[in-house]
C-alpha atoms as an extended CHARMM CRD file, in Angstrom:
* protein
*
       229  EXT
         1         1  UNK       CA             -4.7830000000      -31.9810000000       -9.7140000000  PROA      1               0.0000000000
         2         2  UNK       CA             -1.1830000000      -32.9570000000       -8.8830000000  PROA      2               0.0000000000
         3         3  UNK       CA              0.7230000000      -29.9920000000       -8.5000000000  PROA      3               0.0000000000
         4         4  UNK       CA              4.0240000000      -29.9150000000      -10.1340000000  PROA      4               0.0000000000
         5         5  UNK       CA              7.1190000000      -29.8380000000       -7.3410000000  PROA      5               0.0000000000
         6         6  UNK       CA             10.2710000000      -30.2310000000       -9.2940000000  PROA      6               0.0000000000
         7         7  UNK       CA             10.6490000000      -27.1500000000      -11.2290000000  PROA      7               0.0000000000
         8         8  UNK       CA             14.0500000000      -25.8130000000      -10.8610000000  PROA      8               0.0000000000
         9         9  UNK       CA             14.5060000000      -23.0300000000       -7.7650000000  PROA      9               0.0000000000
        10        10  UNK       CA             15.3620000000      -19.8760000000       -9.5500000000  PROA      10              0.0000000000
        11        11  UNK       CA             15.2470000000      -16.4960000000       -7.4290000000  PROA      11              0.0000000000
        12        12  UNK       CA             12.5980000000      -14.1910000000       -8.9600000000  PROA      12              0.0000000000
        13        13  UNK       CA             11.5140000000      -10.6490000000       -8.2270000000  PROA      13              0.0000000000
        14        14  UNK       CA              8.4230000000      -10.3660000000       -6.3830000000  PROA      14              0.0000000000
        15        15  UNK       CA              5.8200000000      -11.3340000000       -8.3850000000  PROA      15              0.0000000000
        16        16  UNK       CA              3.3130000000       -8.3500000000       -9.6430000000  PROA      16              0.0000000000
        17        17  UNK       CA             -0.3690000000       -9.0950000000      -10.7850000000  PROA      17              0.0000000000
        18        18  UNK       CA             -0.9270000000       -7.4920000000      -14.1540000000  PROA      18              0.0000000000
        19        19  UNK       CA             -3.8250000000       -7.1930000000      -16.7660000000  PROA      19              0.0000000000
        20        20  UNK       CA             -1.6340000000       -9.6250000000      -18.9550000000  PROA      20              0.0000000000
        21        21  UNK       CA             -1.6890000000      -12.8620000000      -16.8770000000  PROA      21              0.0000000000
        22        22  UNK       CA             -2.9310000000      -15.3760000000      -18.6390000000  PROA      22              0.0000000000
        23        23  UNK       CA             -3.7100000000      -19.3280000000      -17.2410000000  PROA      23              0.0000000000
        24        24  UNK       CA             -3.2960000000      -22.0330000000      -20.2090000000  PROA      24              0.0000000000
        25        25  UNK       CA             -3.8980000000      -25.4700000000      -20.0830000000  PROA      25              0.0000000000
        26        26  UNK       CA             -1.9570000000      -27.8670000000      -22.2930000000  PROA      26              0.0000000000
        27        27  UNK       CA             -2.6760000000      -31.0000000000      -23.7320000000  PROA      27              0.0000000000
        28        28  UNK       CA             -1.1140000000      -33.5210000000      -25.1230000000  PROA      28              0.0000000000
        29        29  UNK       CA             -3.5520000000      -35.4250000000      -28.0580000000  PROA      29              0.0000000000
        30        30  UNK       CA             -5.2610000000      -38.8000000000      -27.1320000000  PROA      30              0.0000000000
        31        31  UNK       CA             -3.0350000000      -42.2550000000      -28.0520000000  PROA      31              0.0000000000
        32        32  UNK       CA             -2.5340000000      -43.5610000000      -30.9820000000  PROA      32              0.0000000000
        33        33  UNK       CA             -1.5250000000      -46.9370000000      -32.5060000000  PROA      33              0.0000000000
        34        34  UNK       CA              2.0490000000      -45.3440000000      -33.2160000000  PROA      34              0.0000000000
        35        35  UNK       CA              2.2950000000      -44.2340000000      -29.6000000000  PROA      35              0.0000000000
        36        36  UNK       CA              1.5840000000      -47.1580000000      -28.6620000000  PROA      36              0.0000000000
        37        37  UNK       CA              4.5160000000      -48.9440000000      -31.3380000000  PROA      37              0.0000000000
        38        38  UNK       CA              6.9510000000      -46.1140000000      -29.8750000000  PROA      38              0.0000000000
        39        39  UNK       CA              6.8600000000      -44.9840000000      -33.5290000000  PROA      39              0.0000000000
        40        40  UNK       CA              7.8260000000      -41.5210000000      -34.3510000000  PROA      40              0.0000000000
        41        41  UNK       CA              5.1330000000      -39.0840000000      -36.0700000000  PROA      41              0.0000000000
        42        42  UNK       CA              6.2860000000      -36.1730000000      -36.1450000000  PROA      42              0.0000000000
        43        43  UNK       CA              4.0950000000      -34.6170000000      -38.8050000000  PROA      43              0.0000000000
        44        44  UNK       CA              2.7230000000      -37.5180000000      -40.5540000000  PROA      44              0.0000000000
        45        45  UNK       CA             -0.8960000000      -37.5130000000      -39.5890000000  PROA      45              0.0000000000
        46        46  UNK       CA             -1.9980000000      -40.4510000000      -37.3690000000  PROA      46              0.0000000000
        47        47  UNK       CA             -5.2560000000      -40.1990000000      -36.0060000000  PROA      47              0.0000000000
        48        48  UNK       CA             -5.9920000000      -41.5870000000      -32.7520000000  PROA      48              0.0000000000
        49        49  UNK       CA             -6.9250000000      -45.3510000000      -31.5600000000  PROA      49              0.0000000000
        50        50  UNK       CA             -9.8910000000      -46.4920000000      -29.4630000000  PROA      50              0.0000000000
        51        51  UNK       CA             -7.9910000000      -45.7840000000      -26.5130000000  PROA      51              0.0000000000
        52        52  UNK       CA             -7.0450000000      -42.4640000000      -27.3980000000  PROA      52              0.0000000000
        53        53  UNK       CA            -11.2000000000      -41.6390000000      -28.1870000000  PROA      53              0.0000000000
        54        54  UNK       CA            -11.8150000000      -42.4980000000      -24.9930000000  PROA      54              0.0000000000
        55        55  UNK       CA             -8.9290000000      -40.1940000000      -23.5560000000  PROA      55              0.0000000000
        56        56  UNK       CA            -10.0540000000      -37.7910000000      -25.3900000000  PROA      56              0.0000000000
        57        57  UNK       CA            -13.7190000000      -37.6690000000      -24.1430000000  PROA      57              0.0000000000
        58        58  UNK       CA            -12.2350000000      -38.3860000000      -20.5140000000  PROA      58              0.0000000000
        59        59  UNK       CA            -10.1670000000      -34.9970000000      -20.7610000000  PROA      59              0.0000000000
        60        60  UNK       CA            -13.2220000000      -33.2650000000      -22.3660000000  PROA      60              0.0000000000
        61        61  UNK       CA            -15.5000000000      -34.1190000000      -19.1350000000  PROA      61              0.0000000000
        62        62  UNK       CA            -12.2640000000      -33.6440000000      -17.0200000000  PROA      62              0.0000000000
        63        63  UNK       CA            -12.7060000000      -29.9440000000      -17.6710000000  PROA      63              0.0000000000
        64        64  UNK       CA            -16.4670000000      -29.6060000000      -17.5490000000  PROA      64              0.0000000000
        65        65  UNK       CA            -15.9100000000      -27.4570000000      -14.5340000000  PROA      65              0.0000000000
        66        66  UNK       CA            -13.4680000000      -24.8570000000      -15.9240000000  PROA      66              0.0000000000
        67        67  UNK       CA            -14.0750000000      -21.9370000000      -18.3270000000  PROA      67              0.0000000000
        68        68  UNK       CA            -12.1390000000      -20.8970000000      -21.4290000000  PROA      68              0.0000000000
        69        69  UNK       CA            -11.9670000000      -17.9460000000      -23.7930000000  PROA      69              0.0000000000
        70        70  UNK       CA            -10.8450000000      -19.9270000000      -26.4570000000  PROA      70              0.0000000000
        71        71  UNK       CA             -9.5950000000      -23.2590000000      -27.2000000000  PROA      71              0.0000000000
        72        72  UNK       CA             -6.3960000000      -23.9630000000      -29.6350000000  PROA      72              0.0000000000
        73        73  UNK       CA             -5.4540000000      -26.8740000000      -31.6620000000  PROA      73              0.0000000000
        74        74  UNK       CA             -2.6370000000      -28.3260000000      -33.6960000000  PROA      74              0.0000000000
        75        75  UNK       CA             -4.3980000000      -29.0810000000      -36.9000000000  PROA      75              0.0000000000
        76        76  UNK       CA             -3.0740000000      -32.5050000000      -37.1720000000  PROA      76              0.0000000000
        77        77  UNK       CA             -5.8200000000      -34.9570000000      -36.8070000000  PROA      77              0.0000000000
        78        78  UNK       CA             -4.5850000000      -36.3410000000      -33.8280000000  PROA      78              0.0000000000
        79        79  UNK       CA             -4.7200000000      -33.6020000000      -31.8450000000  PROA      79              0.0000000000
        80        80  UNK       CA             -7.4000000000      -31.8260000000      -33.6090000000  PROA      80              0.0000000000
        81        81  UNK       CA            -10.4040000000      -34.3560000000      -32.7190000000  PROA      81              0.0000000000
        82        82  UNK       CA             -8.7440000000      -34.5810000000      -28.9320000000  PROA      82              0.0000000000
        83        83  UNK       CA             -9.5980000000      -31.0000000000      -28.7510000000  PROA      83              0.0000000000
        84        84  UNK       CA            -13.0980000000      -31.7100000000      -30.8830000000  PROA      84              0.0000000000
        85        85  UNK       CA            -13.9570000000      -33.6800000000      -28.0930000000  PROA      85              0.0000000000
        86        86  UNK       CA            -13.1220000000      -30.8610000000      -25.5060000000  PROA      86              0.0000000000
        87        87  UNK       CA            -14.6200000000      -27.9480000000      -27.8010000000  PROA      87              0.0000000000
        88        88  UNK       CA            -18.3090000000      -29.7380000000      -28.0660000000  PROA      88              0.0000000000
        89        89  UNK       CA            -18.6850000000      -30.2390000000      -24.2000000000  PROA      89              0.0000000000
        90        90  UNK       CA            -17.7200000000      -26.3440000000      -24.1720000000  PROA      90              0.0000000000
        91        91  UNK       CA            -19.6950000000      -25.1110000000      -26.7850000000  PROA      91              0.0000000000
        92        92  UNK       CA            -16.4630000000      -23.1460000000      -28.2890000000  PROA      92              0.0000000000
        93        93  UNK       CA            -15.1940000000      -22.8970000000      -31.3520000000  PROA      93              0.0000000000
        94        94  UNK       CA            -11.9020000000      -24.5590000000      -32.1380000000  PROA      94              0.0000000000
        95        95  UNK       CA             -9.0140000000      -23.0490000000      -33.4910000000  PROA      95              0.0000000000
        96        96  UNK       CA             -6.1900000000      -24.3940000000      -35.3650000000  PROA      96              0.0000000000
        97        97  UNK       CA             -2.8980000000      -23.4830000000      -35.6430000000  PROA      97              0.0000000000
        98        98  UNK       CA             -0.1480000000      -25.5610000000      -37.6410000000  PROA      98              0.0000000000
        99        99  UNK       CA              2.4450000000      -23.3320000000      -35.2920000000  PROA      99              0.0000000000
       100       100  UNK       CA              1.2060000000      -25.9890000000      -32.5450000000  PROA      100             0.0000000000
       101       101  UNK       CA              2.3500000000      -28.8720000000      -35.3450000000  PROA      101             0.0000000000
       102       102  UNK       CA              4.6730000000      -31.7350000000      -33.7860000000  PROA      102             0.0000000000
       103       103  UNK       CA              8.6670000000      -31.4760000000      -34.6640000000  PROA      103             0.0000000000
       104       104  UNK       CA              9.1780000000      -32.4980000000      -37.8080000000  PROA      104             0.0000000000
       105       105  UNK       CA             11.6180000000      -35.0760000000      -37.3660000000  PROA      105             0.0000000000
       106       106  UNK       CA             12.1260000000      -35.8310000000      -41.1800000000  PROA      106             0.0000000000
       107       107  UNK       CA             13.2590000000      -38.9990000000      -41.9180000000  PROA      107             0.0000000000
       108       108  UNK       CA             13.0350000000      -40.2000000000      -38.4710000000  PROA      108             0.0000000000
       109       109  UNK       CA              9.5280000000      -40.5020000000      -39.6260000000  PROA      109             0.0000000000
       110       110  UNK       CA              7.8880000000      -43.7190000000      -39.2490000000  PROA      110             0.0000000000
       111       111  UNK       CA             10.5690000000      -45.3230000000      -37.6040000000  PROA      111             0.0000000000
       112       112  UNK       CA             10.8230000000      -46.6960000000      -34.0100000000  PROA      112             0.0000000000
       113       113  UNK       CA             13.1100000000      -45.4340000000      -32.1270000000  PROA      113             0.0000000000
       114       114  UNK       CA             15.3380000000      -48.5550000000      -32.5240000000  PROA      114             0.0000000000
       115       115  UNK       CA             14.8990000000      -48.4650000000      -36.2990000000  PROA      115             0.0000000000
       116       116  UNK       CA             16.4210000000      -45.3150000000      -36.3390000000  PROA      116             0.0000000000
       117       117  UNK       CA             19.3490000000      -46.1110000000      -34.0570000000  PROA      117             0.0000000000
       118       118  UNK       CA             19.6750000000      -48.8620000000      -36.4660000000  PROA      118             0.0000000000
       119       119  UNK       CA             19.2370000000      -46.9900000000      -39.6710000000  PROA      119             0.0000000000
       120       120  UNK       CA             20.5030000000      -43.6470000000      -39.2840000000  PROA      120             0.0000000000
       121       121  UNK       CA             22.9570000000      -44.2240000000      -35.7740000000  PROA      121             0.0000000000
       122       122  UNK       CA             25.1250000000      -40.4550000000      -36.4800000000  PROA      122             0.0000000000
       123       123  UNK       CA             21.8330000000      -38.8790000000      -36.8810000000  PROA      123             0.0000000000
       124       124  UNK       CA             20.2240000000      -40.4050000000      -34.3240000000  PROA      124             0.0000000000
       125       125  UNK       CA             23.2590000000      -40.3090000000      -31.8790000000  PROA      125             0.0000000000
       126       126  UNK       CA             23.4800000000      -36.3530000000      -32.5680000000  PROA      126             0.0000000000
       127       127  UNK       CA             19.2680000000      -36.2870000000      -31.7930000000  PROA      127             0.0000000000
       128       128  UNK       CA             19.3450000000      -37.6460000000      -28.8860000000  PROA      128             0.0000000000
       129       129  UNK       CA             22.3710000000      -35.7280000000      -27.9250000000  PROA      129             0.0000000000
       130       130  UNK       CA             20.0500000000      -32.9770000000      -27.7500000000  PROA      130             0.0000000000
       131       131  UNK       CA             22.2930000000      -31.2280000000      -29.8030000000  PROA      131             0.0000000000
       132       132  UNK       CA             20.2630000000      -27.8990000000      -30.3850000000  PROA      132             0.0000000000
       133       133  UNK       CA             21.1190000000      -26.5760000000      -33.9460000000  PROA      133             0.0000000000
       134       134  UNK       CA             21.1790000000      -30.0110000000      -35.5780000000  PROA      134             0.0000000000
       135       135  UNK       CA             18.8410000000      -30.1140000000      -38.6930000000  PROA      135             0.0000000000
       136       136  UNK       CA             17.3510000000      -33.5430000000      -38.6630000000  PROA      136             0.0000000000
       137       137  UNK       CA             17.5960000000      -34.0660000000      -42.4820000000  PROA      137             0.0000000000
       138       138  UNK       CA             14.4130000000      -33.1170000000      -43.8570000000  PROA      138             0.0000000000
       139       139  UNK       CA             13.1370000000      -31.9210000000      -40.6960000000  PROA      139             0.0000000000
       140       140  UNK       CA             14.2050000000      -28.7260000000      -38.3120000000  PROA      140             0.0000000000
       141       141  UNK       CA             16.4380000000      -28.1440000000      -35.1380000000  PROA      141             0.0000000000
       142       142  UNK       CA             15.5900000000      -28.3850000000      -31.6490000000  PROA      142             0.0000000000
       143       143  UNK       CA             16.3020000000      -24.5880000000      -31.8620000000  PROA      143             0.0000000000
       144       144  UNK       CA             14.1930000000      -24.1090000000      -34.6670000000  PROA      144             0.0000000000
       145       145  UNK       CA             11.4420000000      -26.1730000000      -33.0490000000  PROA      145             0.0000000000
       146       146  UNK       CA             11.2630000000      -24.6600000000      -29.7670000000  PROA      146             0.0000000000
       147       147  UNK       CA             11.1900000000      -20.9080000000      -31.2390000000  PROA      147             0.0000000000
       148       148  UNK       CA              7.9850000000      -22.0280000000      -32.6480000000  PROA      148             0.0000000000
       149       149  UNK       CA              6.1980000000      -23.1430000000      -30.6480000000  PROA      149             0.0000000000
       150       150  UNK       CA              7.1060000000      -20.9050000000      -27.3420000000  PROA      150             0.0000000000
       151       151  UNK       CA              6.4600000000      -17.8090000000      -29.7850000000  PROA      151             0.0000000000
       152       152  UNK       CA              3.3780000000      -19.4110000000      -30.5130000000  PROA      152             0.0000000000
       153       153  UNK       CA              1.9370000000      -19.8090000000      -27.3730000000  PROA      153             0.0000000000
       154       154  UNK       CA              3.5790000000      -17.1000000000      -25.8430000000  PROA      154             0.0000000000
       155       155  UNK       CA              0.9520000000      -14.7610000000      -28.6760000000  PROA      155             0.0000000000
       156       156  UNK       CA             -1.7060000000      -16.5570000000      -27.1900000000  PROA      156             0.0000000000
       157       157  UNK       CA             -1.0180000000      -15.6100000000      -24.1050000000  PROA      157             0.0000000000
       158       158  UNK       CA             -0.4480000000      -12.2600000000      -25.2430000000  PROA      158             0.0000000000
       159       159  UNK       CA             -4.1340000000      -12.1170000000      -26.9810000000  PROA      159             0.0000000000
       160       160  UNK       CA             -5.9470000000      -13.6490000000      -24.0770000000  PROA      160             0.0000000000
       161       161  UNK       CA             -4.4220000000      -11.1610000000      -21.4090000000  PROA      161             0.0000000000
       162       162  UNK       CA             -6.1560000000      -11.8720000000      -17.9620000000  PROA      162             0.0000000000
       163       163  UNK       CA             -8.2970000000      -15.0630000000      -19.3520000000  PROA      163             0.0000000000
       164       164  UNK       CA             -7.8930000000      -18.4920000000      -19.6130000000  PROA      164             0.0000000000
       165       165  UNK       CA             -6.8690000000      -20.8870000000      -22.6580000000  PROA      165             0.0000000000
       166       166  UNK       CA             -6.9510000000      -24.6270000000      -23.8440000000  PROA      166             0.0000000000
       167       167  UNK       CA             -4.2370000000      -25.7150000000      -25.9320000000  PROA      167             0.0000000000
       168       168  UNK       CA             -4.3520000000      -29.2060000000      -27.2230000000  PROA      168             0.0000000000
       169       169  UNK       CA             -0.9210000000      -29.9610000000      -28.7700000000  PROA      169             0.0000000000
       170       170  UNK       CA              1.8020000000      -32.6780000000      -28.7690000000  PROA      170             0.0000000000
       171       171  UNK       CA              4.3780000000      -33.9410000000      -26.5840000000  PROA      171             0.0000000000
       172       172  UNK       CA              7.3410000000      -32.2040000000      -28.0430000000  PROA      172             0.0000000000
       173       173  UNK       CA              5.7670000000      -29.3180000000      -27.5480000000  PROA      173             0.0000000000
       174       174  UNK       CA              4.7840000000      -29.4450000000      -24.1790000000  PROA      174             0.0000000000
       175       175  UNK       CA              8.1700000000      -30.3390000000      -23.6000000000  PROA      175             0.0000000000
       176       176  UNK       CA              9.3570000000      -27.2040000000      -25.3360000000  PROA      176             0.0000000000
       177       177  UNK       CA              6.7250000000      -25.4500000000      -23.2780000000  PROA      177             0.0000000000
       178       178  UNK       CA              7.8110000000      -27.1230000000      -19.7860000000  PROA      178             0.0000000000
       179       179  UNK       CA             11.6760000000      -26.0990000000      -20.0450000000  PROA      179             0.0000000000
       180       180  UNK       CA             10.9600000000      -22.2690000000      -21.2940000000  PROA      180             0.0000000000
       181       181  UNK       CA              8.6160000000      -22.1520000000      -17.9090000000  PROA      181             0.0000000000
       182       182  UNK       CA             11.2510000000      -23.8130000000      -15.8320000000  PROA      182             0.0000000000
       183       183  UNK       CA             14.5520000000      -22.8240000000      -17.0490000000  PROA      183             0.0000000000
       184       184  UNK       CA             15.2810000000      -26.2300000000      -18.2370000000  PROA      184             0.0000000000
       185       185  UNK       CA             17.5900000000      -25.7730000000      -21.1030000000  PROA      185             0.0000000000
       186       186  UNK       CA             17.3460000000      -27.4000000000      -24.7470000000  PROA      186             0.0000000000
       187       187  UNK       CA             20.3680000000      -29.1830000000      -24.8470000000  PROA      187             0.0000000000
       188       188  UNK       CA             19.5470000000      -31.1950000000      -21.4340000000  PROA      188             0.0000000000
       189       189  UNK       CA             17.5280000000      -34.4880000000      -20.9020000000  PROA      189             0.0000000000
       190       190  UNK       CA             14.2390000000      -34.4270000000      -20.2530000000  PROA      190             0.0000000000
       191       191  UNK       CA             12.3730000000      -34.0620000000      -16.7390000000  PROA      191             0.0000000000
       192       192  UNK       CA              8.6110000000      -33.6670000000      -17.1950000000  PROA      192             0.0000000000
       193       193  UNK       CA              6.4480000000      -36.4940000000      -17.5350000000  PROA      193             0.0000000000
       194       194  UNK       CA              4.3310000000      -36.1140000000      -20.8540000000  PROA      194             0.0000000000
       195       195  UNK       CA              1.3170000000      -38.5860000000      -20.7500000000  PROA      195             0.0000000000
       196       196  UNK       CA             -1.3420000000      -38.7450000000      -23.5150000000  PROA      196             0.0000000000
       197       197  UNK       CA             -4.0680000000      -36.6920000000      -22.8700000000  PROA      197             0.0000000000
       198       198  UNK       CA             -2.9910000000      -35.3800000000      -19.0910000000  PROA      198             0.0000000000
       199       199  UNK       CA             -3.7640000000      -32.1710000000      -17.6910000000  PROA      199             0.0000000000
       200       200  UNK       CA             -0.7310000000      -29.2780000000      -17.7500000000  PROA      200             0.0000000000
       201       201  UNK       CA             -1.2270000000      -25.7550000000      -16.2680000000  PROA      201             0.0000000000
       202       202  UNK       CA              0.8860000000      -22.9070000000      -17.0190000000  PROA      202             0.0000000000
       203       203  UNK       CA              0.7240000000      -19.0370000000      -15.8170000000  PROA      203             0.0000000000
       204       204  UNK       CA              2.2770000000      -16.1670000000      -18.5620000000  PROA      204             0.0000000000
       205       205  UNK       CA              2.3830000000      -12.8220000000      -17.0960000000  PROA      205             0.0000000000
       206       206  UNK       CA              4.3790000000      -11.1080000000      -19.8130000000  PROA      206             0.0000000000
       207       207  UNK       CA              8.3130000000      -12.9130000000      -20.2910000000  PROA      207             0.0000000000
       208       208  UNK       CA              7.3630000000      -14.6070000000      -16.6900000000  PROA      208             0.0000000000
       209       209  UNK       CA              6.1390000000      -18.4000000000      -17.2930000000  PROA      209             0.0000000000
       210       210  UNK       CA              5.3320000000      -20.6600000000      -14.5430000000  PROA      210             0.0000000000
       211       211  UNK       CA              4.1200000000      -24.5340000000      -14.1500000000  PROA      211             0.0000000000
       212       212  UNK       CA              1.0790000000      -24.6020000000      -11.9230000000  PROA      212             0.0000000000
       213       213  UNK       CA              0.4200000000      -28.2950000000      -11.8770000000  PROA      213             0.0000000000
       214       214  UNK       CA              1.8870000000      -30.9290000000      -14.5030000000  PROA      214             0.0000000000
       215       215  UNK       CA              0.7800000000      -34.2130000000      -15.7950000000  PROA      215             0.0000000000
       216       216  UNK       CA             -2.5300000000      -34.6530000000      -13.9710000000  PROA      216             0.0000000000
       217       217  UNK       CA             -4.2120000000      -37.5640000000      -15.0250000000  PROA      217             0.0000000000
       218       218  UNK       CA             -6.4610000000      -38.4960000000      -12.4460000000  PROA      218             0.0000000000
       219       219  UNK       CA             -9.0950000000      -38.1640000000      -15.1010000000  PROA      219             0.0000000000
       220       220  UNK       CA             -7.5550000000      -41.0900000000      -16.9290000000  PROA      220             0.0000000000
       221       221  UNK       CA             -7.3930000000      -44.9170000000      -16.4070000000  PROA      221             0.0000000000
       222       222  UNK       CA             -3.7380000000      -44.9130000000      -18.1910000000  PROA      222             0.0000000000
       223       223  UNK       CA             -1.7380000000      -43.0570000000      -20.5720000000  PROA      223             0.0000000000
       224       224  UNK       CA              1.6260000000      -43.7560000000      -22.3800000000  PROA      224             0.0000000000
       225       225  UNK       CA              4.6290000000      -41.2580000000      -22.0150000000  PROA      225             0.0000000000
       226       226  UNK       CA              6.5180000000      -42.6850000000      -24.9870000000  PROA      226             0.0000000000
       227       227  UNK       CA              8.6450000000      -40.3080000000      -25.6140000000  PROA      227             0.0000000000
       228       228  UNK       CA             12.4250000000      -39.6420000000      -25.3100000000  PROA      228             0.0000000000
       229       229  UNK       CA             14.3130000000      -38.0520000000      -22.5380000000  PROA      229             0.0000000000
């Protein structure tokens, strides 16, 4: 596992065990022919390609050696048979939870990312901007997005106090994920690497949030990180 070294150096009281420390790992779904066309999802429902199968049962016996209490899935279909694959080595029962969903990124939808520079170039100037309460039209805001799902897996957390958690999700989320454990703010580029179907560790102990080890894929052959900064 590679761990994760560039997290921002913030000074932090002395850090006290607790009963509510809780170890998650997060993962991004398997590939999928739209990854692969750098075409945004979002919430449209794209299963996965042959590749991303075959990431998906690589993560699955990737983790043959850890234990969960309970394993968590968006219930798009992309992300929900990446963590079928995980949940029937385990013998667990998967749950899903649409609070995991990708951004919806309205009518961004289905475009490349060129397409929309082309198509919608104030929208998608303001986007990737990063400009935090901008509504994508007939989507939500980066503020919006992010209070969903860091609430959401900060209640996990909360539920699974002293245990540890699989959370199979999608890359804006990790992303949303990454920058409340670091610090990173909303409105700033990108930093983490966000490969399909890598490895990410976090620690919650109550508000504290910490990266453990980030974007290990040593149990892949290759994985796209399509997104943008």
């Amino acid at each position: 596992m590679r761990v994760y070294r560039n997290a921002p150096k913030r000074r932090r009281r002395p850090r006290i065990q607790t009963s509510m420390t809780t170890r998650i790992c997060l993962v991004r779904h398997g590939e999928t022919a739209w990854n692969a066309e750098s075409r945004i999802q979002g919430q449209i429902d794209i299963p996965l390609n042959a590749n991303g199968v075959a990431q998906a049962r690589a993560t699955a016996n990737g983790l043959l050696h850890e234990e969960f209490a309970a394993i968590y899935a968006s219930d798009l279909v992309r992300a929900r048979h990446t963590a079928e694959a995980i949940a029937h080595v385990m013998h667990l029962p998967l749950i899903l939870r649409t609070e995991l969903r990708e951004r919806n990124f309205g009518l961004f939808q289905g475009c490349t990312h060129d397409e929309c520079r082309q198509r919608y170039p104030v929208e998608f100037a303001r986007f990737r901007a990063h400009e935090i309460d901008f509504v994508l039209p007939g989507g939500e805001s980066l503020r919006q997005f992010a209070a969903r799902a860091q609430d959401c897996v900060g209640q996990l957390a909360r539920q699974h106090g002293e245990r540890q958690i699989l959370v199979v999700t999608h890359g804006g989320v990790l992303d949303m994920i990454h920058r409340r454990a670091t610090g990173h703010p909303l409105d700033a580029p990108r930093r983490c690497e966000i490969p399909n179907a890598a490895l990410n560790w976090i620690e919650v102990d109550g508000s504290d949030w910490s990266v453990l080890a980030w974007a290990d894929r040593g149990h892949l052959t290759g994985a796209l990180d399509e997104l943008p900064g």
